[in-house]
PDB file of N, CA, C and O in Angstrom:
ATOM      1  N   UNK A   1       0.827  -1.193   0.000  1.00  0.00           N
ATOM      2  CA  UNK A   1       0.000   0.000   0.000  1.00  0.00           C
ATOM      3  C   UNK A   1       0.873   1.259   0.000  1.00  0.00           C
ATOM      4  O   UNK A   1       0.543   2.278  -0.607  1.00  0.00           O
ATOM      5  N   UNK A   2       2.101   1.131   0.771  1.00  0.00           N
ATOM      6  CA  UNK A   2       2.703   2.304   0.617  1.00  0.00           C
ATOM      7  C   UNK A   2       3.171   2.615  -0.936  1.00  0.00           C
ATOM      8  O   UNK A   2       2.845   3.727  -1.353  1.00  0.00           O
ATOM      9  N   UNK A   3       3.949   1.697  -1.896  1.00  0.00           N
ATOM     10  CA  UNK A   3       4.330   2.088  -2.620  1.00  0.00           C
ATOM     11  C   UNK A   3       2.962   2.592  -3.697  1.00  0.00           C
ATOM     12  O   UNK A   3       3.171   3.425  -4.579  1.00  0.00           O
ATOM     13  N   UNK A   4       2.100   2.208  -3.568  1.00  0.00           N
ATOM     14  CA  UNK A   4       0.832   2.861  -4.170  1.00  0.00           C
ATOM     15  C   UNK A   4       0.943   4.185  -3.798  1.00  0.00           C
ATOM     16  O   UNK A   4       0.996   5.095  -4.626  1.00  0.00           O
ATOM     17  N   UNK A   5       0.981   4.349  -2.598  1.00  0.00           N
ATOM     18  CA  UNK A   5       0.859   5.784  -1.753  1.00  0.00           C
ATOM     19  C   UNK A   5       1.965   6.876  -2.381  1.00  0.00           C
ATOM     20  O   UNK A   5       1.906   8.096  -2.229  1.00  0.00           O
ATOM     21  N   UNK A   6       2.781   6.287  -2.972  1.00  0.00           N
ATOM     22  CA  UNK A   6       4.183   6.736  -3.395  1.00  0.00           C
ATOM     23  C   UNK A   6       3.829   7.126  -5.061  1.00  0.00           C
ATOM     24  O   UNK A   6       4.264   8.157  -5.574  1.00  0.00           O
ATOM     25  N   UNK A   7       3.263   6.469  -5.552  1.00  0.00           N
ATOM     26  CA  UNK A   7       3.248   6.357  -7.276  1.00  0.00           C
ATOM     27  C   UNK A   7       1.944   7.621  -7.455  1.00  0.00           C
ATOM     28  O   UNK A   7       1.747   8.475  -8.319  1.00  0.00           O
ATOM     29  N   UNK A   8       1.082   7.178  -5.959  1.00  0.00           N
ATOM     30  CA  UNK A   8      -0.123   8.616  -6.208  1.00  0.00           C
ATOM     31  C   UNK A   8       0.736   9.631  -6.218  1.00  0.00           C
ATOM     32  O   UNK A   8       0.811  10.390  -7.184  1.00  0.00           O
ATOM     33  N   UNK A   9       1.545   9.767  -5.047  1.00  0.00           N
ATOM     34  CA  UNK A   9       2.021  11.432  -4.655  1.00  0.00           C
ATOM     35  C   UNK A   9       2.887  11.770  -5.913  1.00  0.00           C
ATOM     36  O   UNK A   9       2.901  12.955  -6.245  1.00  0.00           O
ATOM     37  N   UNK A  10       3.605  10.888  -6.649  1.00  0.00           N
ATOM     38  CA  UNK A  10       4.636  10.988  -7.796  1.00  0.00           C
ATOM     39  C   UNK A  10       3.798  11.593  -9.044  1.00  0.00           C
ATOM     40  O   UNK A  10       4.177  12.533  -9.743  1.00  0.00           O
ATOM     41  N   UNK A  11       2.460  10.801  -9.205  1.00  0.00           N
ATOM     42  CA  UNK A  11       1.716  11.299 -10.638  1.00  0.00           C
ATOM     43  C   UNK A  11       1.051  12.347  -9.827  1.00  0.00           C
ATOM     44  O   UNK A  11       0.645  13.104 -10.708  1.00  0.00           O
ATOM     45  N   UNK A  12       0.727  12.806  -8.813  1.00  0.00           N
ATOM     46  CA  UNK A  12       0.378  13.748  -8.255  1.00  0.00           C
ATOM     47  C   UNK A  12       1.266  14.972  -8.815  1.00  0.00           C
ATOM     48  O   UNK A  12       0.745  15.581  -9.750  1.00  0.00           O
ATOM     49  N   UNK A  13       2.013  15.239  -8.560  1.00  0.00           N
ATOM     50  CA  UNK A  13       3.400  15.706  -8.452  1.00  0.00           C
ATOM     51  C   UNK A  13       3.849  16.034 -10.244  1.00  0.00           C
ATOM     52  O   UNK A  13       4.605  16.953 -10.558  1.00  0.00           O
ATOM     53  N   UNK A  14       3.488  15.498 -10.812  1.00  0.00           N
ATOM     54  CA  UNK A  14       3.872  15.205 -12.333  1.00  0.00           C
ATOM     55  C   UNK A  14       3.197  16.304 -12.876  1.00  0.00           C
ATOM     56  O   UNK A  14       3.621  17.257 -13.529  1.00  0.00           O
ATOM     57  N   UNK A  15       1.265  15.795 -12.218  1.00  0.00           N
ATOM     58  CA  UNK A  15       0.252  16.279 -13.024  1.00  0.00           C
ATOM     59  C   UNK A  15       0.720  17.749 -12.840  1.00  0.00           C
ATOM     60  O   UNK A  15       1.044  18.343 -13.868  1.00  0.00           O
ATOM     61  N   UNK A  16       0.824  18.693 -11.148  1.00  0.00           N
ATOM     62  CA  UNK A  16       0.745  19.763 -11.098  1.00  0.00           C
ATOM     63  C   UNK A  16       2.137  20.762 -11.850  1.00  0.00           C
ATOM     64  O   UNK A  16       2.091  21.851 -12.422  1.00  0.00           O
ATOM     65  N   UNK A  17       3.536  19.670 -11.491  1.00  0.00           N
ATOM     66  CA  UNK A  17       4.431  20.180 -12.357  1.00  0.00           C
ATOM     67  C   UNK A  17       4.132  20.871 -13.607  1.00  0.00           C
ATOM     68  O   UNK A  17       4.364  22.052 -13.868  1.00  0.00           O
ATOM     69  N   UNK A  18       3.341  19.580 -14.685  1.00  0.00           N
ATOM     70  CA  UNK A  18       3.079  20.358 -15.998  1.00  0.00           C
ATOM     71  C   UNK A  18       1.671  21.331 -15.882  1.00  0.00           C
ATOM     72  O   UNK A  18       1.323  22.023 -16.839  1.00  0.00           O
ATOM     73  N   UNK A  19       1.141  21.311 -14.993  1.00  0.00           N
ATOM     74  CA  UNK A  19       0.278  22.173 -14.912  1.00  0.00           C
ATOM     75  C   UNK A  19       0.790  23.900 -15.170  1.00  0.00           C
ATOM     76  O   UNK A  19       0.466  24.779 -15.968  1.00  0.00           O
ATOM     77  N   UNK A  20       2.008  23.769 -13.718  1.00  0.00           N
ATOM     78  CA  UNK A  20       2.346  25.074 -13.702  1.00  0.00           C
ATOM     79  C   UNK A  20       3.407  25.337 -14.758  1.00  0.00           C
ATOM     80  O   UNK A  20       3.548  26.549 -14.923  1.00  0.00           O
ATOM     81  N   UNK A  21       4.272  24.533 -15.595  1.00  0.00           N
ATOM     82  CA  UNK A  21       4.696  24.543 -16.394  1.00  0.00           C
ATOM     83  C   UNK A  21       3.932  25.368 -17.449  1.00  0.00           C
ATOM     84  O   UNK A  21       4.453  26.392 -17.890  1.00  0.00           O
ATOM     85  N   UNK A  22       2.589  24.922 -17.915  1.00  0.00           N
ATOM     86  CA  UNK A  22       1.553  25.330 -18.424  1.00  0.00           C
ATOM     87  C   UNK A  22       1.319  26.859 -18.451  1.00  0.00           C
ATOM     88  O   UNK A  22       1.399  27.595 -19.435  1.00  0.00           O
ATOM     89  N   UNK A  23       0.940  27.270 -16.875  1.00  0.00           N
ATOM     90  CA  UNK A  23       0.721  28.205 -16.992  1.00  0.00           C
ATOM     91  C   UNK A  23       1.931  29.411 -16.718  1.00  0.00           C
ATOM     92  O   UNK A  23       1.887  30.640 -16.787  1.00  0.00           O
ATOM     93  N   UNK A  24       2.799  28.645 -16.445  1.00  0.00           N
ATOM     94  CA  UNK A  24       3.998  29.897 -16.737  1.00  0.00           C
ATOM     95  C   UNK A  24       4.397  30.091 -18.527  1.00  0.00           C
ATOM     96  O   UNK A  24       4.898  31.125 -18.971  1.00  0.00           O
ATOM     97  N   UNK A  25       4.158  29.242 -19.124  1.00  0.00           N
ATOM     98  CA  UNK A  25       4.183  29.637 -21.162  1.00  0.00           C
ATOM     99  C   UNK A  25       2.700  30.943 -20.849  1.00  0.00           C
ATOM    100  O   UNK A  25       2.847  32.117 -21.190  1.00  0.00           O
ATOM    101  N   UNK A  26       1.498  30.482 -20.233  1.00  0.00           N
ATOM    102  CA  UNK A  26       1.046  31.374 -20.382  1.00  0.00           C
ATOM    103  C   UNK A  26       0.780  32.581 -19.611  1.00  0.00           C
ATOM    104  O   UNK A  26      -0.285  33.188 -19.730  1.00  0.00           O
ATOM    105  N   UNK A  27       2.069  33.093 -18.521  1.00  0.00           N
ATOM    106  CA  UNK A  27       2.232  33.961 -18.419  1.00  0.00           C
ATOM    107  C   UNK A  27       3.357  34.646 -19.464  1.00  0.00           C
ATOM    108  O   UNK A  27       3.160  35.736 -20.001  1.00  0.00           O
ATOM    109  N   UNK A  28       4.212  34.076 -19.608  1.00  0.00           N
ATOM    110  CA  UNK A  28       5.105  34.672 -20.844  1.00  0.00           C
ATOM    111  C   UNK A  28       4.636  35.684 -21.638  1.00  0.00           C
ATOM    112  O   UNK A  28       4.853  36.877 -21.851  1.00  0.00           O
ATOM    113  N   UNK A  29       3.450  34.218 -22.243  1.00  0.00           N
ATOM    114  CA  UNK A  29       2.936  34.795 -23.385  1.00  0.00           C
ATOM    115  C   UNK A  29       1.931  36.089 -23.535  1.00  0.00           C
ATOM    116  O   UNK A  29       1.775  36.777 -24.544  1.00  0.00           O
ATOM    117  N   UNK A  30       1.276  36.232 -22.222  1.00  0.00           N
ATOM    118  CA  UNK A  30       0.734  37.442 -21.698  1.00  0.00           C
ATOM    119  C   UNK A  30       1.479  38.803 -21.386  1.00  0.00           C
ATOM    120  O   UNK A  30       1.025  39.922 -21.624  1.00  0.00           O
ATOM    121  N   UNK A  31       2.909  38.463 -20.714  1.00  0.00           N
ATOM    122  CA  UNK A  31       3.844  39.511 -20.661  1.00  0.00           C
ATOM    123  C   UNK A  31       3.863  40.247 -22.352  1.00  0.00           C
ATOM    124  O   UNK A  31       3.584  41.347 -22.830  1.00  0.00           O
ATOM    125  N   UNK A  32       4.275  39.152 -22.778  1.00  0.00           N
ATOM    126  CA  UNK A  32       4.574  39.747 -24.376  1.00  0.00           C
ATOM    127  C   UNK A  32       3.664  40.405 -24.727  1.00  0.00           C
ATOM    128  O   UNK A  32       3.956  41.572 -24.986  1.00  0.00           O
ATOM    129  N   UNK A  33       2.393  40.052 -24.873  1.00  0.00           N
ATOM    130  CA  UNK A  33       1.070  40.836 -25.428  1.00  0.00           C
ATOM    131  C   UNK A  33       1.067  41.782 -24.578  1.00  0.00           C
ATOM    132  O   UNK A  33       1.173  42.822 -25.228  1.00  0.00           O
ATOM    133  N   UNK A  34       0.998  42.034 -23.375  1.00  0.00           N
ATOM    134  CA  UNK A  34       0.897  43.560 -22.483  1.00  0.00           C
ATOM    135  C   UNK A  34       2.084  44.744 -23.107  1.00  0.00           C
ATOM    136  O   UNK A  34       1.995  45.913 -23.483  1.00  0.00           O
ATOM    137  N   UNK A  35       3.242  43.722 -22.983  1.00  0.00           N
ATOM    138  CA  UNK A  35       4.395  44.636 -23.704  1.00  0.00           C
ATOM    139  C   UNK A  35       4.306  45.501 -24.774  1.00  0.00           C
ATOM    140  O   UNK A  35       4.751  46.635 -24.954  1.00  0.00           O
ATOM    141  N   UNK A  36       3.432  44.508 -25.669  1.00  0.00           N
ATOM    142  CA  UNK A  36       2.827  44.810 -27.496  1.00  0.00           C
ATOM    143  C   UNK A  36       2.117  45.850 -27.404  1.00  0.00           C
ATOM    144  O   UNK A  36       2.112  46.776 -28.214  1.00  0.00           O
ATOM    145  N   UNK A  37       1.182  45.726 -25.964  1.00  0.00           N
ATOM    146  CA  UNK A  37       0.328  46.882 -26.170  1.00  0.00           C
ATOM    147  C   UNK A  37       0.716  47.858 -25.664  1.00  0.00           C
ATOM    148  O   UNK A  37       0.113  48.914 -25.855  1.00  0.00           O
ATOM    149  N   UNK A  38       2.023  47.792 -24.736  1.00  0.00           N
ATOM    150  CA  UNK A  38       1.926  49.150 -24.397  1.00  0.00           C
ATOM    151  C   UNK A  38       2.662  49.776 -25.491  1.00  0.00           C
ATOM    152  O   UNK A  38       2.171  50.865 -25.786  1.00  0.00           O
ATOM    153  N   UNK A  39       3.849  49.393 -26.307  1.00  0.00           N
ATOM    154  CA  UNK A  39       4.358  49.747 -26.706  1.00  0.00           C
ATOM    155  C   UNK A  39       3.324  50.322 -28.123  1.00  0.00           C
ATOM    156  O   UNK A  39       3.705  50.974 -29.094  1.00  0.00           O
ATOM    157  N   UNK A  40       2.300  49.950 -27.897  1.00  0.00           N
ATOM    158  CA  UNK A  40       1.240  50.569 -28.987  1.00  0.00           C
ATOM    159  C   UNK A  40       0.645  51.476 -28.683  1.00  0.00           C
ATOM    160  O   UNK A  40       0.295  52.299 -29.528  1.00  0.00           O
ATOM    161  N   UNK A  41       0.360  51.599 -27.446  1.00  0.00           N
ATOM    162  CA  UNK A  41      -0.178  52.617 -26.936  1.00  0.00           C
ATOM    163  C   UNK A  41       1.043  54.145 -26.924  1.00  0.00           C
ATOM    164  O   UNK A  41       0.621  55.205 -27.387  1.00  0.00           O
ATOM    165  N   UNK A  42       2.017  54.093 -26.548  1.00  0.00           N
ATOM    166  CA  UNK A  42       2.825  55.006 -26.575  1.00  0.00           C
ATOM    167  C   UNK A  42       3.474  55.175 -28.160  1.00  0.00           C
ATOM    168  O   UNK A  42       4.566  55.739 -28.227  1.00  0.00           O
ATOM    169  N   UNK A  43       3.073  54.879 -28.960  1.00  0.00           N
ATOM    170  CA  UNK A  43       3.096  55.232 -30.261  1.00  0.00           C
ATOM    171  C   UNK A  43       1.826  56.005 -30.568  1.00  0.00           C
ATOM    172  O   UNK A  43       1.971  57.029 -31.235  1.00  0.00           O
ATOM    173  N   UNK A  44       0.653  55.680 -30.197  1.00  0.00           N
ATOM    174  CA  UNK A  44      -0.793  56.214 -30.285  1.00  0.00           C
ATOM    175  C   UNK A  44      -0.553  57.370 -29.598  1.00  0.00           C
ATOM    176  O   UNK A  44      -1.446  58.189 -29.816  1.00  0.00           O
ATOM    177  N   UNK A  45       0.264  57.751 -28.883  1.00  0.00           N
ATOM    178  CA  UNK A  45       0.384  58.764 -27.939  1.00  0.00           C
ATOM    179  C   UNK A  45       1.164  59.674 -28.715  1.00  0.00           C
ATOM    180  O   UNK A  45       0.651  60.707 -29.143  1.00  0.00           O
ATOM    181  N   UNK A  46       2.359  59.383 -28.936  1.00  0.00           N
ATOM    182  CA  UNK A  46       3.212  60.244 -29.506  1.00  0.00           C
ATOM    183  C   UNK A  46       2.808  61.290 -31.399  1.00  0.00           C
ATOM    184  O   UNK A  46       3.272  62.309 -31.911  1.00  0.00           O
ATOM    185  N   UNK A  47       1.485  60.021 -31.913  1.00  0.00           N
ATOM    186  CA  UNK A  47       0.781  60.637 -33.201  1.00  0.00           C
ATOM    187  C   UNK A  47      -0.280  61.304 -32.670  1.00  0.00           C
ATOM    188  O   UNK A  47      -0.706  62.304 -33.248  1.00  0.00           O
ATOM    189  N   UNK A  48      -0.786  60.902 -31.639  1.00  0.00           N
ATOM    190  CA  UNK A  48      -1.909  61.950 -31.506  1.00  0.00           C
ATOM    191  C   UNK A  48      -0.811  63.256 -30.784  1.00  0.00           C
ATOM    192  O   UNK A  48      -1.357  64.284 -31.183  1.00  0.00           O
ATOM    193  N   UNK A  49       0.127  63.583 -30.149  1.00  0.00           N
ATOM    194  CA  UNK A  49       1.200  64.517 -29.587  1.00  0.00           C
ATOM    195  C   UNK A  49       1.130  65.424 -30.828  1.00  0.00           C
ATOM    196  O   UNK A  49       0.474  66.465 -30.815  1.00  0.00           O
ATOM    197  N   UNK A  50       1.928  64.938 -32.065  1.00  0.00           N
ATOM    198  CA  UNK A  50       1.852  65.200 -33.646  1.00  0.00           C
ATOM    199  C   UNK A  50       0.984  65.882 -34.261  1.00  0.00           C
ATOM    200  O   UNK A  50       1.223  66.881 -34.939  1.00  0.00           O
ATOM    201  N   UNK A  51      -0.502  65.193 -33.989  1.00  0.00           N
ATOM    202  CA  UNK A  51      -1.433  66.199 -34.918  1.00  0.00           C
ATOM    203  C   UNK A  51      -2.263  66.959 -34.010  1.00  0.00           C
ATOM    204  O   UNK A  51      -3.279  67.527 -34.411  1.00  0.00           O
ATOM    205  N   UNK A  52      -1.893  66.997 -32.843  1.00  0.00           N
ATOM    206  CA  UNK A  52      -2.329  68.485 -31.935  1.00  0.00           C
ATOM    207  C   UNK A  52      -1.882  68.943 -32.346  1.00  0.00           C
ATOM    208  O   UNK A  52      -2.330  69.380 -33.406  1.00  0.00           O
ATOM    209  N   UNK A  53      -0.660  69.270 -31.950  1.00  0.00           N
ATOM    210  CA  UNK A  53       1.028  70.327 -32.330  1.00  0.00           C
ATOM    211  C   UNK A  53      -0.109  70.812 -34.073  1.00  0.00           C
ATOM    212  O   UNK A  53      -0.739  71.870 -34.097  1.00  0.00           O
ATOM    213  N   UNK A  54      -0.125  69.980 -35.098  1.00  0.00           N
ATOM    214  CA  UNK A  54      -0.585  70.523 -36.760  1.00  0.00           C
ATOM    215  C   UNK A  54      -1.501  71.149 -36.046  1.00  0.00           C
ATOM    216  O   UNK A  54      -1.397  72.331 -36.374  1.00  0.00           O
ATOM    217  N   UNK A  55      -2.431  71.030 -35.173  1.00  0.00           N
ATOM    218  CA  UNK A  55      -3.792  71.311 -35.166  1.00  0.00           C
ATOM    219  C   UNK A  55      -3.590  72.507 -34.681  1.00  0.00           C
ATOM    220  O   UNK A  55      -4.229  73.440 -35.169  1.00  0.00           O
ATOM    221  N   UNK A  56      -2.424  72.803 -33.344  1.00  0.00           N
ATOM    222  CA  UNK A  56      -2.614  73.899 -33.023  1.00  0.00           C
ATOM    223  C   UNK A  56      -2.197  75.220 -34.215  1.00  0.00           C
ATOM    224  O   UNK A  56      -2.882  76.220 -34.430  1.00  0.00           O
ATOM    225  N   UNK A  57      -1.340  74.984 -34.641  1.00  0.00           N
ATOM    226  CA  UNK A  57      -0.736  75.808 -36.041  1.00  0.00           C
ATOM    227  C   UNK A  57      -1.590  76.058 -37.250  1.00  0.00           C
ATOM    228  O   UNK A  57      -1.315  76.872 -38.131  1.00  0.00           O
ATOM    229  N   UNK A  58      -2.858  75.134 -37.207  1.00  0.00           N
ATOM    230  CA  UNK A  58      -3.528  75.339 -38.380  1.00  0.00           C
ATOM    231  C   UNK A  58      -4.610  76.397 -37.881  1.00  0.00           C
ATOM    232  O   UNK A  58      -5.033  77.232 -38.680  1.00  0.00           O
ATOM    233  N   UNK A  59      -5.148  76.359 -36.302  1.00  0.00           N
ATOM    234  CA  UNK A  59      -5.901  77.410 -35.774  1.00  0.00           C
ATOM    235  C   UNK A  59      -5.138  78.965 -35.742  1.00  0.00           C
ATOM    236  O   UNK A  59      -5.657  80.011 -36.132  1.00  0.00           O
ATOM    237  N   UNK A  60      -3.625  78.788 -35.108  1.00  0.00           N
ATOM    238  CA  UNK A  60      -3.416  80.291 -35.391  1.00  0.00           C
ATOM    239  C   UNK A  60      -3.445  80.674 -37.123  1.00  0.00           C
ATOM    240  O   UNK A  60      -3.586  81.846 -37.473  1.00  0.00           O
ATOM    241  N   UNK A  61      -3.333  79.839 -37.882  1.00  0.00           N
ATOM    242  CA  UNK A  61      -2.945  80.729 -39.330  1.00  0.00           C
ATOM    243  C   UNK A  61      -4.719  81.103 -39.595  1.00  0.00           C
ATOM    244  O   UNK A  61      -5.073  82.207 -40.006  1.00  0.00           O
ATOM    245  N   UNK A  62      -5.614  80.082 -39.307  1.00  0.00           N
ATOM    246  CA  UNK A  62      -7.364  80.724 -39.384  1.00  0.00           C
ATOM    247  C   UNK A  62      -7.265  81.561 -38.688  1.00  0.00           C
ATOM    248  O   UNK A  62      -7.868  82.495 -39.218  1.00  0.00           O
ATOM    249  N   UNK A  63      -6.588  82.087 -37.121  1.00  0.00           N
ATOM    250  CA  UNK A  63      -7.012  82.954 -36.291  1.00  0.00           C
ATOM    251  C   UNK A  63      -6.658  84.575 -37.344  1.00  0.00           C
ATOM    252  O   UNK A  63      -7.393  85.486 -37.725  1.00  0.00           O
ATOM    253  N   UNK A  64      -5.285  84.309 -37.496  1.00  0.00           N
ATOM    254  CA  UNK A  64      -4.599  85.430 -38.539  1.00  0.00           C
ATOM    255  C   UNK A  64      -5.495  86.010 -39.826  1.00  0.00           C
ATOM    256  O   UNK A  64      -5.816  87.135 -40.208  1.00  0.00           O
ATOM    257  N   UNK A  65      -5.718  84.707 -40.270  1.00  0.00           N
ATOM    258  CA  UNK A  65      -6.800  84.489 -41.754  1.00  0.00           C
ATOM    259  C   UNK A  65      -7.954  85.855 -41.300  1.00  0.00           C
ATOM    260  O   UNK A  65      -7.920  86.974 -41.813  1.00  0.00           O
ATOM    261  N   UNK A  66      -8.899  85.415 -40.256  1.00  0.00           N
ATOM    262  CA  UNK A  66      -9.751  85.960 -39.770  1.00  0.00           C
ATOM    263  C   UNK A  66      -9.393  87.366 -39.711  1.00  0.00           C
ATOM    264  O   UNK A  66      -9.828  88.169 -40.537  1.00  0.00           O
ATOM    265  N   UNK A  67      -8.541  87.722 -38.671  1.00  0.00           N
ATOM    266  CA  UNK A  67      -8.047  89.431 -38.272  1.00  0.00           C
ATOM    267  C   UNK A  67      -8.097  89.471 -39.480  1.00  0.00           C
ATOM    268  O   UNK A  67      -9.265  89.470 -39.868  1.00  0.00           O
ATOM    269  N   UNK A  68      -6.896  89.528 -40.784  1.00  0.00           N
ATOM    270  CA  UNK A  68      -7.090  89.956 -42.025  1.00  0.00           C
ATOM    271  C   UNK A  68      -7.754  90.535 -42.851  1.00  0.00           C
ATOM    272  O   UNK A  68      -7.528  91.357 -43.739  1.00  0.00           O
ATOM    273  N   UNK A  69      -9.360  89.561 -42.125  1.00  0.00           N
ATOM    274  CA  UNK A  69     -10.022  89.671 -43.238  1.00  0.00           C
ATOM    275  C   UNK A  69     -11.454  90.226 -42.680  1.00  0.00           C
ATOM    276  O   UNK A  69     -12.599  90.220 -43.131  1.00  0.00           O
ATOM    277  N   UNK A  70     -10.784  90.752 -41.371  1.00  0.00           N
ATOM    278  CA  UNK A  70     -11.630  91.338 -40.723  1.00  0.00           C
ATOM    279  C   UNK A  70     -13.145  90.970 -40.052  1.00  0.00           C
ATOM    280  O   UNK A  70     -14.040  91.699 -39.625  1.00  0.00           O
ATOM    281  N   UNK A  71     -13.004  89.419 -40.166  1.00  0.00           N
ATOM    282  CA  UNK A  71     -14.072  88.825 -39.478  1.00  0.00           C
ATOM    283  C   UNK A  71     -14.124  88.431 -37.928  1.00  0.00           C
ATOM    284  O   UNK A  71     -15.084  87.822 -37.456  1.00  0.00           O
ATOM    285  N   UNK A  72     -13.144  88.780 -37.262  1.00  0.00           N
ATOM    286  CA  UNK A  72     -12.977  88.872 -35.723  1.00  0.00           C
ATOM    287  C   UNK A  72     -12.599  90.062 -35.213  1.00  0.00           C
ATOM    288  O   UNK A  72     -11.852  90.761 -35.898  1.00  0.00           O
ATOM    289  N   UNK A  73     -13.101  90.591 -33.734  1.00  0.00           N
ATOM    290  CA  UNK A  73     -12.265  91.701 -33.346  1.00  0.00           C
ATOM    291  C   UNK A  73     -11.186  91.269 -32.742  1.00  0.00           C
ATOM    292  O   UNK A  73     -11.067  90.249 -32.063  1.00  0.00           O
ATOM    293  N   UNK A  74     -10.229  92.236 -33.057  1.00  0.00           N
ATOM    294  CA  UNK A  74      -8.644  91.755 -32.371  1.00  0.00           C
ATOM    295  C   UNK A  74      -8.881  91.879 -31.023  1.00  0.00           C
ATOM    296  O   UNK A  74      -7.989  91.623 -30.214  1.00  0.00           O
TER     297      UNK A  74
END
């Protein structure tokens, strides 16, 4: 009976090994995808940074446009 007792705790032991084996590939593989995204996100950041900056430059040359043309008071 003991060595029964022995072969449970062993495939016991096996099963959870590859278990966590298991789920450490799928933490990896989660690191990587978080990584992916952030590194997507701070690209999304830096183009939207980009077309403020245009955006703000395209309002002063309308603001100018306007005085010019005399459709705002200064």
């Amino acid at each position: 009976m003991t060595e029964d007792a022995t072969n449970l705790v062993l495939e016991l032991l096996r099963k959870i090994r590859e278990s966590q084996e298991a789920m450490q590939q799928d933490i990896h593989d989660l690191k990587l995808r978080v990584s992916s995204m952030e590194r997507h996100i701070g690209e999304i950041q830096v183009q939207l940074s980009a077309l403020n900056s245009r955006l703000d430059r395209v309002e002063e040359r309308i603001g100018r446009i306007e005085r010019r043309l005399g459709l705002v008071e200064a």
